[in-house]
C-alpha positions in Angstrom: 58.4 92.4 143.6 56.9 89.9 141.4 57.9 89.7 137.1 60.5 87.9 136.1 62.3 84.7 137.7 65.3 86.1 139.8 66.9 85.7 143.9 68.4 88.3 146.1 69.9 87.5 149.5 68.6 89.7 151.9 70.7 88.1 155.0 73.2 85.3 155.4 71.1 82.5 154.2 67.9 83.8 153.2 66.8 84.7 149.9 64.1 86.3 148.3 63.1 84.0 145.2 60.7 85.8 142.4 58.9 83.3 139.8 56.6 84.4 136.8 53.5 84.1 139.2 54.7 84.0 142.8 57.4 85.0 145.2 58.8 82.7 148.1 61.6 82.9 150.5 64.5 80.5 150.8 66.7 79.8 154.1 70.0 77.6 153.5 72.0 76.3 156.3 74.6 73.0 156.5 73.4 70.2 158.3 75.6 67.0 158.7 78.1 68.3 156.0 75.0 68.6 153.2 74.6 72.3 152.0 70.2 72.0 152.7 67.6 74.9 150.7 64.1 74.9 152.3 61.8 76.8 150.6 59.1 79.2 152.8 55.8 80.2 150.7 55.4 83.5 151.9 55.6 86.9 150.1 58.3 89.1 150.5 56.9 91.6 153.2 58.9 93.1 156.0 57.3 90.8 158.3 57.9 87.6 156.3 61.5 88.1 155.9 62.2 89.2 159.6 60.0 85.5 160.2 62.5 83.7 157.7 65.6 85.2 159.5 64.7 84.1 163.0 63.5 80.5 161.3 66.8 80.3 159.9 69.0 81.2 163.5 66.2 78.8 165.3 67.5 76.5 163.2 71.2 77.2 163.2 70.7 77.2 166.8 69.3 73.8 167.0 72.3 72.2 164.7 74.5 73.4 167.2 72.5 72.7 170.2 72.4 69.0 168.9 68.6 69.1 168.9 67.8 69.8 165.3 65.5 67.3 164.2 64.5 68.3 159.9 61.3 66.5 160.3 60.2 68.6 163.1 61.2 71.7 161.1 60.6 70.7 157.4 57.8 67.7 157.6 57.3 68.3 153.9 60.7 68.2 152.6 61.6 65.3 151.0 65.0 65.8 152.6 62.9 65.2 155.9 62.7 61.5 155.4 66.7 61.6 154.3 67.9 62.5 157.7 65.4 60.7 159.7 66.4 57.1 160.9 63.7 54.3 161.2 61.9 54.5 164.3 62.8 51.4 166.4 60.2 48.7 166.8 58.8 48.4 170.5 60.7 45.8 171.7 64.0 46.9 170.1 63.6 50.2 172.1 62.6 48.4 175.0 65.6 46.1 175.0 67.4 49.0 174.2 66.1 50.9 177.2 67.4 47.9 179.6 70.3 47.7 178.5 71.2 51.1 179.7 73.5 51.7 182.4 74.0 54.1 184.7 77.6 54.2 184.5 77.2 55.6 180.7 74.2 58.0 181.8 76.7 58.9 184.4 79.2 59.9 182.1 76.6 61.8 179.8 75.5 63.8 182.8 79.3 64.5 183.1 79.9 65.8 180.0 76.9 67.9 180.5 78.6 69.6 183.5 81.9 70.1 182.3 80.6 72.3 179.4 78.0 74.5 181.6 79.4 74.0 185.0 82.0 76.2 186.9 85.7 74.0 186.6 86.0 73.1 190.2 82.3 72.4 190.4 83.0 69.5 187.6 86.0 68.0 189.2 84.5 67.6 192.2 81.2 65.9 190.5 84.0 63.8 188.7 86.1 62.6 191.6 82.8 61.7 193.4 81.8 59.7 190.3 85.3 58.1 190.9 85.4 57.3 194.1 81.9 56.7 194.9 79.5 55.9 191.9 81.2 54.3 189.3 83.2 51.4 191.4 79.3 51.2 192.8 77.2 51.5 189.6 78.6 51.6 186.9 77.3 48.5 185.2 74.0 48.8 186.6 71.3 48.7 184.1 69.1 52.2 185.2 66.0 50.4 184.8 66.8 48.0 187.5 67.7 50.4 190.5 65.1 50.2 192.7 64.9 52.9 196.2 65.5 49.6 198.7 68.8 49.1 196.8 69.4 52.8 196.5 68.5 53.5 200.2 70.6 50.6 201.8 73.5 52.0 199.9 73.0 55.6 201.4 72.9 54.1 205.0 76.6 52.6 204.0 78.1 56.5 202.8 80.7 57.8 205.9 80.4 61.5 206.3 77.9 64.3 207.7 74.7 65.4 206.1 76.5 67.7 204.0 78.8 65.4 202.6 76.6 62.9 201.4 74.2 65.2 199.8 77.6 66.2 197.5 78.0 62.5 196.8 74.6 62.0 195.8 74.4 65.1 193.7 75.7 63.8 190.7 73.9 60.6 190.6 70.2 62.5 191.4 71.0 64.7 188.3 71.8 61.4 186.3 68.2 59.8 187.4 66.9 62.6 186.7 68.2 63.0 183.4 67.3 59.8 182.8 62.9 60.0 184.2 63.1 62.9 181.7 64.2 60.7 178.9 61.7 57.7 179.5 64.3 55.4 180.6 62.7 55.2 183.8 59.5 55.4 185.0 59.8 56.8 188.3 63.1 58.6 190.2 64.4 55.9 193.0 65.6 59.1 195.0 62.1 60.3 194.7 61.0 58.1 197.8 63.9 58.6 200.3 64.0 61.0 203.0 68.0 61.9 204.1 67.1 62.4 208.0 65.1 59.2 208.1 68.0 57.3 207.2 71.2 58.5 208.4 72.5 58.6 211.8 72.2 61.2 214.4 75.7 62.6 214.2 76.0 62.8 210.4 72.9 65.3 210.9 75.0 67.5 212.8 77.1 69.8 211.2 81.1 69.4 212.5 81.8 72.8 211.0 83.1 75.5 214.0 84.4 78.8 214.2 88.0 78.3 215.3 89.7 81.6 214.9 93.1 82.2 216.4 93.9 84.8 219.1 96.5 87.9 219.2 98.8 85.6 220.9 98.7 82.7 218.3 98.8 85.6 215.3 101.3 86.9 216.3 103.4 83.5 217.3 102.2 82.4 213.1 103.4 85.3 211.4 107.1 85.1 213.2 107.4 81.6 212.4 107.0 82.2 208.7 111.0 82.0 207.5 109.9 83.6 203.6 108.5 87.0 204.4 106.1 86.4 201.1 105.0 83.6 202.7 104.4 86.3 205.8 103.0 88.8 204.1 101.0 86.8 202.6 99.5 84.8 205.6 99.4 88.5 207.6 97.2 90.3 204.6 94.9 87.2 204.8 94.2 87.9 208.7 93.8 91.5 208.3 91.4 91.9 204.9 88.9 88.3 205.6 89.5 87.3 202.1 89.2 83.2 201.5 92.8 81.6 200.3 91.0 81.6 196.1 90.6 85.1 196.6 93.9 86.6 198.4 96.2 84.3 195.9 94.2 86.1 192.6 94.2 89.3 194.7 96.2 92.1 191.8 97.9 95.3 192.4 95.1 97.3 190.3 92.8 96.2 192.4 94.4 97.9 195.8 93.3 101.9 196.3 95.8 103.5 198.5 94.1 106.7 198.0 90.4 105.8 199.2 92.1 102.9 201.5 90.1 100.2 199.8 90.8 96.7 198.6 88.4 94.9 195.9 87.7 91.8 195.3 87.3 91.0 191.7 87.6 87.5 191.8 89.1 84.0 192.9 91.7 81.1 191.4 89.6 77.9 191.8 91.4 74.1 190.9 93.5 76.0 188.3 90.5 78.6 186.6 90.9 82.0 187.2 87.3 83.6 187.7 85.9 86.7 187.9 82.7 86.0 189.4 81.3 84.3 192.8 78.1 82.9 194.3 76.2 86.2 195.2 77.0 89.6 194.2 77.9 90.8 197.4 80.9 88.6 196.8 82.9 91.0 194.7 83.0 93.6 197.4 85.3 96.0 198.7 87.1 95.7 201.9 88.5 98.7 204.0 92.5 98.9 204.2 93.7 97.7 208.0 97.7 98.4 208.9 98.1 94.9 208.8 96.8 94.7 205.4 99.0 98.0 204.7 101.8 96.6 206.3 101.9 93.2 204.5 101.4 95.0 200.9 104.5 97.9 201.9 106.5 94.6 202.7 105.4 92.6 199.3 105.7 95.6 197.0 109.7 94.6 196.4 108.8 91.4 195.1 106.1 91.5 192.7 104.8 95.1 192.4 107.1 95.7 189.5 105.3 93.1 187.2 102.1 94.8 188.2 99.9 92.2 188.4 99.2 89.5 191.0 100.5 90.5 194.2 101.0 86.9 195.9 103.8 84.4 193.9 104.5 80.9 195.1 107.8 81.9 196.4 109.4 79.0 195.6 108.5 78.9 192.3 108.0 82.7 191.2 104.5 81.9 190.0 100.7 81.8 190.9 100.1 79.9 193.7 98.4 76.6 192.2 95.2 76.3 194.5 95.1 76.1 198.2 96.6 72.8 198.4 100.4 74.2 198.3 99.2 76.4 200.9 97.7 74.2 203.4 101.1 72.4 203.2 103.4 75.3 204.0 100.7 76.9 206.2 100.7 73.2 208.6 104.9 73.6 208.6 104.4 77.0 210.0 101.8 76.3 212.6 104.3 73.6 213.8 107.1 75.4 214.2 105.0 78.1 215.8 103.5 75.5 218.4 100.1 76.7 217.4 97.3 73.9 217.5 96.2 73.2 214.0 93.2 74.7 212.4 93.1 75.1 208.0 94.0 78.7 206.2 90.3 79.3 205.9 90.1 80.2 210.1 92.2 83.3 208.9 88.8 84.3 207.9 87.1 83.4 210.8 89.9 85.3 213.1 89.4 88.3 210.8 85.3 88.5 212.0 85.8 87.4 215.1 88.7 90.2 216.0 86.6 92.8 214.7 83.2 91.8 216.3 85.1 91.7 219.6 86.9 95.2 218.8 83.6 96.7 218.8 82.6 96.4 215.0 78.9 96.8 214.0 78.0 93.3 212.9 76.2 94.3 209.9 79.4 96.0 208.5 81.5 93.3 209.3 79.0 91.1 207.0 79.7 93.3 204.1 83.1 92.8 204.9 83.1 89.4 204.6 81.0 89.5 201.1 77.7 88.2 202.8 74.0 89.1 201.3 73.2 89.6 205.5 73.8 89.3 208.9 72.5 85.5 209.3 75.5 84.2 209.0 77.3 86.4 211.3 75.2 85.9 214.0 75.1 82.3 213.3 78.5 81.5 213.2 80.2 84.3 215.4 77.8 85.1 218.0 79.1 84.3 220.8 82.3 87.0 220.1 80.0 90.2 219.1 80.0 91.1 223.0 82.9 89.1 223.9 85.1 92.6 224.7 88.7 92.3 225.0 91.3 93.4 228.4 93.8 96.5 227.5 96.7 94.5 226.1 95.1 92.3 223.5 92.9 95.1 222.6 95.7 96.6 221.0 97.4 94.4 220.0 94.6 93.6 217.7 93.9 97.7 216.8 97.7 97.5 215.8 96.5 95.0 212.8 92.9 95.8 212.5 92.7 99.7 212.8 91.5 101.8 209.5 94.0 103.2 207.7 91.6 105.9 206.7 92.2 108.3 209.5 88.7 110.5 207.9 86.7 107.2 208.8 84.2 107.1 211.8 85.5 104.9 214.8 84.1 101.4 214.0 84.8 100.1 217.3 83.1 102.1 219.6 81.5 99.5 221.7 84.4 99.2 224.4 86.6 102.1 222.9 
């Protein structure tokens, strides 16, 4: 390729530059709002110029990345020496270091999460920082936490085990963040030990099982005035589905045909997703008459726009979060003289009636969108041989029975 002086552009911002005695290849990029031409002494073979393009999109990647540093990637350019500030002297970058606080690392460490981290997952990290970590540390100079401070303040946090791990979450990312980056020297979390210091009953776990019985189903669903609001509450008994899931539930994704229901996603704090924390999350539930039942009833009100099949019925549009629905869902429980448990023991009542119906308990965990049985037998032991008498036993295979009339009996145990 060598001769006379000439340049060809073999890809977006690499060319192939021929001189009267020697060929080269140059990759041009913007960096800072200055168009940049760096120079690569290499001949034009097949393997150079595939080298050149991934240099280039290494670099491009970098820009964007905010992690480009020209002197890393250049050293010989002059423009090297350009873009590259004066290194601070020790003490400036030791008094600099000091002066940090964890209130601004905080935020950092913030921003961080709202660009990679699901939405809900940020707003929570944000509220804790709220209500917790900012009116606590904000001002705090990183360098001068120390684990004594940081420990007494953990002994002061209300809540179980759980609970205070979320509040902390945010602020061990931030220290942790911040040992990476030399602003500290060691991680104060590095040295405490949650079951040495908090009390015996935030160890223990408050969460239960609280499922309702026939009796109280039943008593729920005639109490609901709106028969959306109904169908709604009487699809979530009969399919298992959590309140994110059943309010982004979509006609296209009920098969009256092969009597399935599937879960393609879940409405979180206003973000529609279409994903969930294991993959046996995005399952497919079997169709129960009181599943049926609900959908033949909700059909007149939404399947025409052929899309979601739950509407806020006072407003006509998607239910905003689960928030609107614990409200209505306490009114109803009231008026049905039902003691008081959240929307999510519809779930629980849904496991529970089959396990005591006779279902096997490792279907029922596929059901639910488990990776196994642990948690069945963890949290709903105690119901797999509970049995029921004649009348609530049907009761229950009135809402829980298979619409697929072809399917094995599932509940063979005390059939």
């Amino acid at each position: 390729m060598g001769g006379d002086m000439g340049t060809k552009t073999v890809s977006t911002g690499v060319e192939l530059r021929t001189g009267a005695r020697s060929e080269s290849i140059r990759i041009y990029f913007t960096y800072r709002g200055v168009d940049c031409r760096e120079p690569l002494r290499l001949a034009h073979t097949k393997q150079n110029i595939a080298y050149a393009i991934r240099r280039r999109g290494e670099v491009i990647n970098a820009i964007e990345r905010g992690t480009f540093v020209y002197s890393e990637f250049f050293p010989e350019s002059p423009r090297a020496k350009l873009f590259c500030p004066p290194a601070p002297t020790p003490a400036v970058e030791a008094a600099a270091q000091e002066d940090v606080t964890i209130g601004v690392l905080l935020r950092e460490q913030l921003a961080v999460a709202k660009r990679n981290l699901a939405l809900s997952t940020y707003n929570c990290y944000q509220q804790i920082a709220d209500d917790h970590l900012f009116p606590m540390w904000d001002t705090k100079p990183v360098a001068e936490l120390t684990t004594r401070e940081l420990r007494n303040w953990i002994m002061t946090l209300e809540g179980k085990r759980k609970t205070v791990q979320l509040i902390l979450t945010p602020l061990r990312n931030t220290l942790e963040q911040a040992l990476v980056d030399e602003l500290i020297e060691t991680n104060p979390f590095d040295s405490i030990r949650l079951n040495k210091i908090l009390a015996r009953d935030q160890m223990q776990s408050s969460f239960r099982a609280d499922p309702f019985d026939i009796d109280e189903i039943e008593a729920i669903l005639d109490a609901c005035h709106r028969d959306q609001e109904r169908n709604m509450f009487q699809f979530a008994f009969c399919t298992g589905m959590r309140p994110s899931e059943y309010i982004a539930q979509a006609w296209p994704n009920v098969n009256f045909v092969m009597h399935q229901l599937q879960v393609a996603g879940a409405f979180v704090d206003g973000e529609a997703k279409t994903s969930a924390k294991t993959e046996a999350g995005l399952r497919k539930i079997d169709m129960r008459y009181g599943a049926l039942e609900a959908l033949k009833a909700q059909q007149a009100y939404t399947k025409l726009a052929g899309q979601l099949i739950f509407l806020n019925p006072t407003y006509g549009k998607q239910w905003a979060g689960d928030k609107p629905i614990r409200e209505r869902w306490g009114r109803i429980l009231l008026t049905a003289g039902v003691r008081y448990r959240n929307p999510y023991q519809t779930r629980h009542t849904y496991a529970s009636s089959l396990l005591m119906l006779g279902a096997n308990p490792l279907y029922v965990s596929t059901q639910l969108g488990h990776v196994d049985t642990t948690l069945v037998f963890r949290t709903y032991g105690r119901w797999i041989a509970a049995g029921l008498n004649n009348d609530k036993r049907q009761r229950l295979l009135r809402l829980y029975s298979r619409t697929d009339m072809d399917a094995a009996n599932e509940f063979p145990r005390f059939g």
